[in-house]
N, C-alpha and C positions, 0 to 999 in steps of 0.2 A: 378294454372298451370303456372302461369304469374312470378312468386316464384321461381320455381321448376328450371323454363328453367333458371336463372340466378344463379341460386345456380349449377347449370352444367356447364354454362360458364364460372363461375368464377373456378371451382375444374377444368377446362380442362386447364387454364390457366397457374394456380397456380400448379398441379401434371401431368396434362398430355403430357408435355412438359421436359425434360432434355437434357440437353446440354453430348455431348460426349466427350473424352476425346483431340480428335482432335478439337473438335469446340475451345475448352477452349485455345490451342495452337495456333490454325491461330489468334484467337482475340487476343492473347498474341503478336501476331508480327506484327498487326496491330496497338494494343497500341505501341509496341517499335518504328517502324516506325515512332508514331508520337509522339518521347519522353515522355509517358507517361510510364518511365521505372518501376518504382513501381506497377502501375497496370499490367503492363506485368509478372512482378513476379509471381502477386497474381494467372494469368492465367494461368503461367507456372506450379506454384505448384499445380493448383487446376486438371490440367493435369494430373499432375504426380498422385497425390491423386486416381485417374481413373486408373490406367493405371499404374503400379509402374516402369516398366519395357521402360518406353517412353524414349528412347537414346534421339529424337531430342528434348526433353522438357528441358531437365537436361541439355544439350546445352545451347540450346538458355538461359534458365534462366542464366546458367555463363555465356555466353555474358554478358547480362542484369547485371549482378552483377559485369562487370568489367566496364560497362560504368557506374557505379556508386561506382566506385573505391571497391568495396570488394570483393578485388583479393582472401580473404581466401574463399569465400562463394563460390565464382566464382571456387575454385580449387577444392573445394568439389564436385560440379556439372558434373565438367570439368571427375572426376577421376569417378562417377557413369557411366559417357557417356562410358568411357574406360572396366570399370566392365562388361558391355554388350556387348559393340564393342571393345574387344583388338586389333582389326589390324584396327583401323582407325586410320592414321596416323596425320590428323585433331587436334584429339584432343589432341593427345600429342603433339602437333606445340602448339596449344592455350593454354594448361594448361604449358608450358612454358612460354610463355610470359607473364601469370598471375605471375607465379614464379619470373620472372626478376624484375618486379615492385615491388615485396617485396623484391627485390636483395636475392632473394635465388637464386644465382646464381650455385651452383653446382649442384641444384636438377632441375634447369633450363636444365643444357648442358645433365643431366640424359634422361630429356623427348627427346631433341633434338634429342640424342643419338638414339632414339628409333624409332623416324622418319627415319631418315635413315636407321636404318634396313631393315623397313617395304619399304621405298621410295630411293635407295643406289644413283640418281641422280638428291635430291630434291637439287638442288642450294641453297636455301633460309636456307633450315636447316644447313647445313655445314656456310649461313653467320650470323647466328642467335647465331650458339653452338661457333662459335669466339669471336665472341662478347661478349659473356657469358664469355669466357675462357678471355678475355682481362680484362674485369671488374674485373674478379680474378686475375690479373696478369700474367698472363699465357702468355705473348705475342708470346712466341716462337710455342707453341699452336695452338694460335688464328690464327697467319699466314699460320699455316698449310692447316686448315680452309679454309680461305680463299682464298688461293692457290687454294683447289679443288673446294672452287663455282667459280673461274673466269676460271676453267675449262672445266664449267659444262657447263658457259654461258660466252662465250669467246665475249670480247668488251662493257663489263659494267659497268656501271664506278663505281657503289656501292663498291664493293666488293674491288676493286684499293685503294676506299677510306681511307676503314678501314684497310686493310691491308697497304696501306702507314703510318697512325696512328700509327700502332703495330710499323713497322719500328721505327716510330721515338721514341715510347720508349724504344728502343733498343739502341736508338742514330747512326742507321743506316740513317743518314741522307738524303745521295744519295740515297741511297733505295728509300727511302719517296718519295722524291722528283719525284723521275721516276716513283713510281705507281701515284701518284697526276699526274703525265703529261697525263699518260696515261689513266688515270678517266676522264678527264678533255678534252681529245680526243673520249672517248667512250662513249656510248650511256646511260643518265641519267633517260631513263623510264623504260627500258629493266626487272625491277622485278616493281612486285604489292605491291609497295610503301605502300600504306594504309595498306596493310596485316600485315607488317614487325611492330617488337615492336616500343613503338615513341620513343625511346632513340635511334634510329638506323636512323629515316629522319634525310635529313640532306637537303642544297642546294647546286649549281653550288659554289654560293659564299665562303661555308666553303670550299671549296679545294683549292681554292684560300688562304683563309686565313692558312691554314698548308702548303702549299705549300712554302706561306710568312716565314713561321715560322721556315719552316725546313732551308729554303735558310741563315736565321738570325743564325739560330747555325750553319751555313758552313761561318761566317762572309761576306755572299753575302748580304749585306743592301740594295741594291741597287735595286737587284733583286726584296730581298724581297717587297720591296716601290713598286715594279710595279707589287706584284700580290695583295698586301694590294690595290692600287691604282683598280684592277680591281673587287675585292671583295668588296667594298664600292661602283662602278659604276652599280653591280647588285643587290646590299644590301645598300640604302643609309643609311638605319635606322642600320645599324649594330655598334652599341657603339662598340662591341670588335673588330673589326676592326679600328676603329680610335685611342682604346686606344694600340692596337699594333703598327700601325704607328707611334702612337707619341711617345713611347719606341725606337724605333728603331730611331727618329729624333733626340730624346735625345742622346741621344749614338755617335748619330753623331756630337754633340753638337750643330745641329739647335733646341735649346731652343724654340723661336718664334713659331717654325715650330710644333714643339709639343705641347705646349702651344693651338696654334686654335685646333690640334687634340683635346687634352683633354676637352675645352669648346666644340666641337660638340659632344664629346659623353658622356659629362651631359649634354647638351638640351637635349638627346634622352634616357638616364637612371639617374636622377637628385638628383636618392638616392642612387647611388653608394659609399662607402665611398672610394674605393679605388684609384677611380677616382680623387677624389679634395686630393688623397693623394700624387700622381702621377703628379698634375700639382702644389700642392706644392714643391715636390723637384726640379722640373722643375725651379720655379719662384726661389729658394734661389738658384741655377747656376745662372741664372742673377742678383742677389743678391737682388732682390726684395722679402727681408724678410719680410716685413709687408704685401705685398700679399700673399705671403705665408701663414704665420701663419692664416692669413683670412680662406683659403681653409682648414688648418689641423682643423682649428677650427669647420669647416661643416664638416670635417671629423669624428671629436671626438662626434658633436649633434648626427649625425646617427648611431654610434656605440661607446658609451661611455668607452670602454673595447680596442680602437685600440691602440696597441702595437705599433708600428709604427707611427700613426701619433702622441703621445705623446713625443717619443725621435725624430721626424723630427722636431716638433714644439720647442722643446726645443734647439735642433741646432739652430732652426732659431733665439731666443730671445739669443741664447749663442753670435751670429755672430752680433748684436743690442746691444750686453752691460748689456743685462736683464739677469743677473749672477743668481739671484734668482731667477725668472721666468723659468728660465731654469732647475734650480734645482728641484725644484717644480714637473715638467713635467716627467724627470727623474726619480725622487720618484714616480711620480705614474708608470709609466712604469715598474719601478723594481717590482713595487706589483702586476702588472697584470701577468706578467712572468721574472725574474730575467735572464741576459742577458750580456754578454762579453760587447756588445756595448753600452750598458744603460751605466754600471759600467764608462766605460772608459771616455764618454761623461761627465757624472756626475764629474769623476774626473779633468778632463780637468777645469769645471764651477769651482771647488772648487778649483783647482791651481791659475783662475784667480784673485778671493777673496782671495787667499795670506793663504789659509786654505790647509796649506801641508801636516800636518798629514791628515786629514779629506782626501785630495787627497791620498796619499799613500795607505790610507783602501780603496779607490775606486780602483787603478791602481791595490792593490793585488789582489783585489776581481775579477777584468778582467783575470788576469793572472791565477788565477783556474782556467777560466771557459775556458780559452785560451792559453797555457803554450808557443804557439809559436808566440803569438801576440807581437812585436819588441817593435812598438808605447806604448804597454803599460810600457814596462820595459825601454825603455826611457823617456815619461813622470814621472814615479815613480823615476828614477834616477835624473832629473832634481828637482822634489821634495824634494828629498833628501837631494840632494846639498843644496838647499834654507834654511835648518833646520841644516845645517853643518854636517850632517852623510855623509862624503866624501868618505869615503872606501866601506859603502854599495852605496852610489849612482854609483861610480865607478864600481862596479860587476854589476851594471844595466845597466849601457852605452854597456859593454863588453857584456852582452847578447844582447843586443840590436843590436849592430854591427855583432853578430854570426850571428843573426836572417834576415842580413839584411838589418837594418838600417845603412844609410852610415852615415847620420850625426852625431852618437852614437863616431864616432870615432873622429871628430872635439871637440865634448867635452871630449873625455879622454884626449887629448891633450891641452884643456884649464884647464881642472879641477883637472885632475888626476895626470898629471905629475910634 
């Protein structure tokens, strides 16, 4: 008897007990909850398995498969929820934004699209389907967009932002500028931030920083320095803020002043290459070529393939005397991608080695790739001369002075006449 009664307790345990299709879904969001997103899966499908027809399972599991990045699995889920539910406008917001993260952006601004049907004054969709249309290039678009969500929700600065953006790749600068003023006057919480795709957070400080940016191509430096200046005081850690400032110091030819920008913003991204690429040409203005070449050289360990910091570096050993060094540098530059400036540089190294043909096939080779570049049919003319082809080097000075070059014309009058 003693038997019997545990051979019942154990079959009541073991079969007379099932869990429901709902049980299987709260324990799913109880695992998610507590990052156990894989086992959340398991409970969402085992839901679904129950229950084929579970809209909120097929959900939630795409959540769960976008927090663990499979945006495709997650789109699958996202489009069963829709099979069921066609007028929830939810899920066509979510299975968008799954969409953007595989930059399928046109089937992205599709779902958007469909939001607004169903929701004609969701703010969020009109700044979502912008942004989508921007990514495509669409700016003109994208602004429209955005136009009706700061419409929709008048004094916020989101939407100021990205439509000041759109401006400026329009090269409506002032535009820019004035939505950035007025983002930057209006209120930064006013949409649910988390909700919105993460290619669309942003901070106070980035508007600052385009605001810096748009003022730099209206030649306001100055300006720009004081919202760069206010975007580093709310973002100390922000490397692209200092490597803009130090651009903009550059420019102004405070070398020095650039110079600290670029060392603070490698202490703060230390693997940048373009950074020690940036305060090498900074150091060869000062003519501090051996620091230089130091940084292009951190440049070149971190990305062995930089086109740039191989023809900066070879400038700098050109400006040093290191003729072959330089050449060297060049040579590889041409084999990573062949180049007006490489060519021209290279020739210049080879004019100073007294190697004038070897210059000539440089300088012509620039002039393919650039038929209106002066410097080179000048260089290639003085070439010329050196090797006694005086009538072709002459036709080179004479383009070279079409082109522009004034001192083209002090050599026809030494050479030519």
């Amino acid at each position: 008897m003693k038997k019997l009664f545990l051979f019942l307790a154990f079959y009541t345990i073991a079969n007379g007990y099932s869990q429901t299709s709902e049980e299987f879904y709260k324990r799913g969001i109880i695992k998610d909850s507590l990052q156990d997103h894989k086992g959340a899966i398991l409970d969402f499908t085992k839901a679904i398995e129950l229950d084929l027809k579970y809209v909120d399972a097929y959900f939630e599991r795409g959540n769960t498969k976008s927090d663990l990045k499979d945006y495709q699995g997650a789109i699958l889920d996202f489009t069963k929820s829709i099979e069921n539910k066609p007028n929830n406008a939810n899920f066509y917001n979510i299975r968008g934004r799954a969409k953007i993260e595989l930059q399928d952006y046109s089937e992205a601004i599709l779902d958007f699209t469909k939001v607004i049907e169903i929701i004609p004054n969701d703010s969020n969709a009109f700044l979502e389907r912008g942004a989508a249309k921007a990514q495509l290039q669409d700016y003109k678009g994208a602004i429209v967009d955005y136009t009706k969500s700061i419409e929709l929700i008048n004094n916020c600065a989101l939407p100021y932002y990205y439509r000041g953006n759109a401006k400026a790749q329009l090269q409506d600068y002032q535009g820019a500028i004035d939505d950035y003023t007025t983002g930057l006057e209006g209120n930064s919480q006013c949409l649910f931030n988390e909700g919105l795709s993460i290619f669309m957070l942003y901070g106070q400080s980035d508007m600052y920083k385009s605001r810096g940016r748009a003022k730099n191509n209206l030649d306001d430096q100055k300006g720009a320095i004081v919202d760069l200046n206010k975007a580093i005081e709310l973002d100390p850690n922000s490397s692209e803020a200092y490597v803009r400032r130090g651009n903009i110091k550059s420019d102004l030819k405070d070398y020095r002043g650039a110079i600290e920008d670029y060392t603070k913003a490698i202490e703060i991204t230390p693997n940048d290459e373009f950074i020690y690429n940036q305060r090498g040409n900074t150091k060869s203005d000062l003519k501090d070529y051996q620091g230089a070449i130091a940084d292009f050289n951190k440049a070149i360990e971190l990305d062995p393939d930089n086109l740039n910091a191989y023809k900066n570096r070879g400038y700098a050993k050109n400006n040093l005397q290191d003729y072959r060094g330089a050449i060297s540098d060049y040579n590889k530059a041409l084999t990573i991608k062949p180049s007006n400036g490489a060519y021209f540089l290279r020739g210049n190294a080879k004019f100073e080695l007294k190697d004038y043909e070897g210059a000539i096939i440089d300088f012509t080779k620039a002039i393919q790739l650039d038929v209106n570049d002066a410097s080179a049919y000048y260089n290639r003319g003085l070439s010329k001369i050196n090797i006694k082809q005086k009538n072709s080097g002459c036709l080179d000075f004479s383009k070279a002075g079409e082109l522009g070059q004034a001192e083209a014309y002090e050599m026809i009058k030494e050479y030519c006449n």
